[in-house]
C-alpha positions in Angstrom: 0.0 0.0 0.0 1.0 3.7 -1.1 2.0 6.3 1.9 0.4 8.8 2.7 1.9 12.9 2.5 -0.5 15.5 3.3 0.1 18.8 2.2 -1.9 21.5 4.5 -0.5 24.0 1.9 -2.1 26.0 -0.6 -1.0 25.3 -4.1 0.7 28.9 -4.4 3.0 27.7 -1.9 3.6 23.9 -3.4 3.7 24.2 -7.5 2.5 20.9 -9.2 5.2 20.2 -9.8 6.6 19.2 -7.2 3.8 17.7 -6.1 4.2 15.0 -8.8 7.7 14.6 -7.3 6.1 13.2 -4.0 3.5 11.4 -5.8 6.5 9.1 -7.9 6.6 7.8 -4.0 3.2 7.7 -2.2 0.0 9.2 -2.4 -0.3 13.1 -2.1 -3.3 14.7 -0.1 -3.8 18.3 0.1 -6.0 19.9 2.4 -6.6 22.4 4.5 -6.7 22.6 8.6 -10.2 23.8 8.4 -11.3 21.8 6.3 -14.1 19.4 7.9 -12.3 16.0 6.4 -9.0 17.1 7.8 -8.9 14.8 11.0 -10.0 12.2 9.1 -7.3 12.3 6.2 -5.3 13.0 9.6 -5.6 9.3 11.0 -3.8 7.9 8.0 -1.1 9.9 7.0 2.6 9.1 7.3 4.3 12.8 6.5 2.6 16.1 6.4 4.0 19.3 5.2 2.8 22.2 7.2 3.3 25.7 7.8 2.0 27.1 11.4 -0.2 24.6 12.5 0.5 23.6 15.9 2.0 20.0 16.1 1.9 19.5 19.8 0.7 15.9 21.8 -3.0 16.6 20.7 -2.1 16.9 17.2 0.4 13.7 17.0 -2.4 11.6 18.6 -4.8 12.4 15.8 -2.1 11.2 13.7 -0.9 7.7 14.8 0.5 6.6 12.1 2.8 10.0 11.2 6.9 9.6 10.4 8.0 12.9 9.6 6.9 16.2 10.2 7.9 19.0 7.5 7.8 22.3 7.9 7.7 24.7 5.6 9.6 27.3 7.2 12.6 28.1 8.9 11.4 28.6 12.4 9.4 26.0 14.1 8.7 26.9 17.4 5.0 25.5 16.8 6.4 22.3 16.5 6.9 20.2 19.3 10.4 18.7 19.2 10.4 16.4 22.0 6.6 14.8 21.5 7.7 14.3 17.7 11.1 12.4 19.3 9.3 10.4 21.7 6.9 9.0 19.0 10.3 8.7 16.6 8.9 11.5 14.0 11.2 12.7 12.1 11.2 16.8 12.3 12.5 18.9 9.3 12.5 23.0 8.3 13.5 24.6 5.4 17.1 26.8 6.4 19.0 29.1 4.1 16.8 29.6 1.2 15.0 32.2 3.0 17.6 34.4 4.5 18.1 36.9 1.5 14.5 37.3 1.2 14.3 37.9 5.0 17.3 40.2 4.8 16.1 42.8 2.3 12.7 43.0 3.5 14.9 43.9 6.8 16.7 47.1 5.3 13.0 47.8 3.8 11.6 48.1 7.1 15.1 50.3 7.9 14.7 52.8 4.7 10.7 52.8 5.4 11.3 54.0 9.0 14.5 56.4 8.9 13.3 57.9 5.1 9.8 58.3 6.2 8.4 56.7 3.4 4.8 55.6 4.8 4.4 59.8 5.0 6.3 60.8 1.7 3.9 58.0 -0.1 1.3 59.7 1.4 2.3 63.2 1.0 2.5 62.6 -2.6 -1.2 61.2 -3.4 -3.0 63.4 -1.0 -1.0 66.9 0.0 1.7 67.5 -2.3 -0.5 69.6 -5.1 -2.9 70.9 -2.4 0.2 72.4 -0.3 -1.8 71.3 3.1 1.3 70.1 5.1 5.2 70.1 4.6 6.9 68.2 2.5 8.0 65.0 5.6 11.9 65.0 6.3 13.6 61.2 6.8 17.6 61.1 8.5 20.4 60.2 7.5 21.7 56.1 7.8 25.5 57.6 7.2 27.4 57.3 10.6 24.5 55.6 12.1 24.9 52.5 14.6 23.4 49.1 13.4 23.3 46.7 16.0 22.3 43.2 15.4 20.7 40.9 18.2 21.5 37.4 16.5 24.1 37.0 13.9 22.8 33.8 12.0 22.1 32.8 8.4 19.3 36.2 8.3 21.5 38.4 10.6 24.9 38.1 8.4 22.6 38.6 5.3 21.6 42.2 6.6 24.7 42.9 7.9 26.3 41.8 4.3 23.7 44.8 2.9 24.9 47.3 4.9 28.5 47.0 3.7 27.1 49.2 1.0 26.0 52.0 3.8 28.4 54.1 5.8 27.3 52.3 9.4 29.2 51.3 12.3 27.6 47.5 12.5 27.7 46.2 16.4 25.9 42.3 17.3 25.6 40.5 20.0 24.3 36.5 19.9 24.8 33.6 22.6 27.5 32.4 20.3 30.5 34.7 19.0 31.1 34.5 15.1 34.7 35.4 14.7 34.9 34.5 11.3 31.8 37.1 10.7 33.4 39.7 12.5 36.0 39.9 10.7 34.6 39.4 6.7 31.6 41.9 8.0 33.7 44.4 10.2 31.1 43.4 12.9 32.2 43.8 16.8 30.7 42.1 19.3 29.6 44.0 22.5 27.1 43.0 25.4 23.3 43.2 25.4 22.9 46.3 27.4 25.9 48.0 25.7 24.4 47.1 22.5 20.6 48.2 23.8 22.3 51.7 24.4 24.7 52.4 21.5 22.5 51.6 18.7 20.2 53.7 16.6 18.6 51.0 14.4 18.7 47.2 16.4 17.5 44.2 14.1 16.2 41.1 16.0 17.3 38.0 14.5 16.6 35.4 16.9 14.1 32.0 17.1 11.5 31.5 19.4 12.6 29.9 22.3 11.9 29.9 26.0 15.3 32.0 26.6 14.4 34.4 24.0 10.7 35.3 24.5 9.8 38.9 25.7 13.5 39.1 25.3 12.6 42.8 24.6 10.4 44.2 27.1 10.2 47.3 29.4 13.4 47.1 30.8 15.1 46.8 27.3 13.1 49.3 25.6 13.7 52.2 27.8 17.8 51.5 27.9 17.2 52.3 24.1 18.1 55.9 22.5 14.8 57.8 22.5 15.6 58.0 18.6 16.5 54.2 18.1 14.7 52.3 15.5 13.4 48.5 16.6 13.2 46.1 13.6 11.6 42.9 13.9 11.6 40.0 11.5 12.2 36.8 13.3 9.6 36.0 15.8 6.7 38.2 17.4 6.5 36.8 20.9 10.4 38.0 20.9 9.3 40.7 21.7 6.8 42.0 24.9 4.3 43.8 22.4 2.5 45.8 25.5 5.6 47.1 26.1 6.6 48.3 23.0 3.2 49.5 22.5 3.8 51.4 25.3 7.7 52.6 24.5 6.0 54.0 21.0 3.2 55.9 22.5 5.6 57.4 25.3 8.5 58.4 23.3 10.7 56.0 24.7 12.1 55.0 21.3 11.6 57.0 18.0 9.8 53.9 16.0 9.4 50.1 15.1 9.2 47.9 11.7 7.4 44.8 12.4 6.6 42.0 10.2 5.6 39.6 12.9 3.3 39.9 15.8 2.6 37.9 19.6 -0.8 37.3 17.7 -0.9 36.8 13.9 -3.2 37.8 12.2 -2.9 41.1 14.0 -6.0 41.6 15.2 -8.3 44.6 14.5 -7.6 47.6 16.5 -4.6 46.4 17.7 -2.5 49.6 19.2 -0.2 49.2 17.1 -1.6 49.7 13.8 -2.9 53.2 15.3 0.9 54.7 15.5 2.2 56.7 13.7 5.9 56.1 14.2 5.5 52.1 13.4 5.3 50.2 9.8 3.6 46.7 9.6 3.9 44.3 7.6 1.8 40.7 7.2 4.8 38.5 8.0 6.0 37.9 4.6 9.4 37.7 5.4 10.0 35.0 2.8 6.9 36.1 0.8 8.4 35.9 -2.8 7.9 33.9 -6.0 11.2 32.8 -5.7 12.1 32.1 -1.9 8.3 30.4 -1.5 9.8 27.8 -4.6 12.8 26.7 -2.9 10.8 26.0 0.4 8.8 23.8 -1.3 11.7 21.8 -2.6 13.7 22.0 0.0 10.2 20.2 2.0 9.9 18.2 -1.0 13.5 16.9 -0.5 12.7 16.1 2.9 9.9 14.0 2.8 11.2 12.7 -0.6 14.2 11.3 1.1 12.1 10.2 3.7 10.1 8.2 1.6 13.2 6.3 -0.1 14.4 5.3 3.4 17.0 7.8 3.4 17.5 10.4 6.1 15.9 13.7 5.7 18.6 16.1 4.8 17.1 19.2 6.9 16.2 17.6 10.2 16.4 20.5 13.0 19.0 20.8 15.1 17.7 18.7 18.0 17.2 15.7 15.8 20.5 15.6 14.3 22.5 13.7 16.7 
């Protein structure tokens, strides 16, 4: 009897064609979460590729017959390592083909915030003839401080870009990356040192329990009252009250977010009522291009998988 993959992805996100690469191998369901026949395809199922579903206990016990777990992503945080482990599921992500895409929507957030653009977009379709307000002013990146909180595949990418910007570039990460340093003329400094020297800080961090609210009250107000927050990696790495709060109270001079503690952001969230913030619908990876080699990259996974072979991306706890 064929296996079973089901793929809980839309097929913008999974092209036919490799689709019909999984199906050489076993039988290929897609369907949605929400769907009503979802449990039931659930129960029979020996891989699924999935994006932020949660794959905790409940989930694996609806699914007792599941091998590997792919997700189509580079964080998985919503998947539970250590149940999949137990049950010997095999866990996989997708790393490295999404860090340029990550990267330059980073320095979009950064020319957005410090160029004003939101305003000068705005200024242009609804003041500029009418002379009603002045024309917005940005600042300056030249001479700036960029300091980086993680210095991974994502964080080196953004630092690469900025060799093309007159900025002093600063990082800090639980491990040092000497050979990083010294092809990105990075220097390493504490967390509170880097917290206060900054004007622009880029979070690029994963989800973990060490890492959540990682930027809260205390964080935010040893900040410059002009520094920029950029956020690309997780939401919950962040306390969003508190930066709520730090926007509305002038402790720092503005935020670019493109991921949130609750996604979608909810209506009337405090956020999206700032001026001084730009949001974005996590799409991080969101391009034709990057969204194509996830899918192989999953593809290749459960592929291998399939064949008997070990999965070439299993996270880091699994490879051991």
């Amino acid at each position: 009897m064929k296996r079973k993959v089901l793929l809980s992805l839309g097929k913008r996100n999974f092209p036919e064609d490799l689709v019909e690469v999984l199906r050489s191998s076993a039988e290929v369901i897609c369907i949605s979460p929400s769907d009503p026949g979802y449990n039931e395809v659930l129960k029979g199922v020996d891989a699924v590729v999935v994006g932020m579903e949660t794959i905790d206990e409940e989930y694996l016990s609806r699914a007792p017959k599941l091998k590997i777990v792919a997700r189509f992503g580079v964080g998985y945080d919503s998947v539970d390592v250590e149940a999949c482990s137990r049950r010997g599921i095999h866990v996989t992500h997708t790393p490295g083909v999404l860090s340029a895409a990550v990267a330059d929507l980073t320095w979009g957030l950064i020319l957005t915030l410090t160029r004003g653009l939101v305003d000068a977009d705005r200024f242009a379709r609804e003041d500029w003839v009418k002379r009603t307000s002045r024309l917005p002013f940005g600042s300056d990146l030249e001479r700036k401080t960029l300091g980086f909180i993680g210095l991974g595949r994502i964080g080196s990418e953004v630092a690469r870009r900025a060799q093309g910007f007159d900025v002093k570039l600063i990082y800090n990460d639980v491990v040092r990356r000497p050979d990083v340093e010294e092809d990105l003329s990075v220097e390493y400094v504490e967390f509170d040192e880097l917290l206060r020297e900054a004007d622009i800080i880029s979070l690029h961090v994963p989800l973990l329990p060490s890492t959540r609210h990682l930027i809260g009250r205390r964080e935010l107000k040893l900040m410059k009252p002009t520094a920029l927050l950029i956020n690309t990696s997780r939401g919950s790495v962040i306390d969003q009250e508190a930066l709520a709060e730090a926007l509305e109270e002038g402790w720092i001079g503005g935020a670019g977010l493109d991921v949130f503690e609750e996604e979608p952001l909810p209506l009337g969230d405090r956020l999206a009522g700032l001026p001084n913030v730009v949001l974005t619908p996590h799409i991080g990876s969101a391009t034709v291009e990057t969204r194509r080699k996830m899918a192989t990259v999953c593809a290749e996974n459960v592929k291998a998988f399939l064949e008997g072979k070990k999965p070439p991306n299993l996270v880091p706890e699994q490879r051991t």
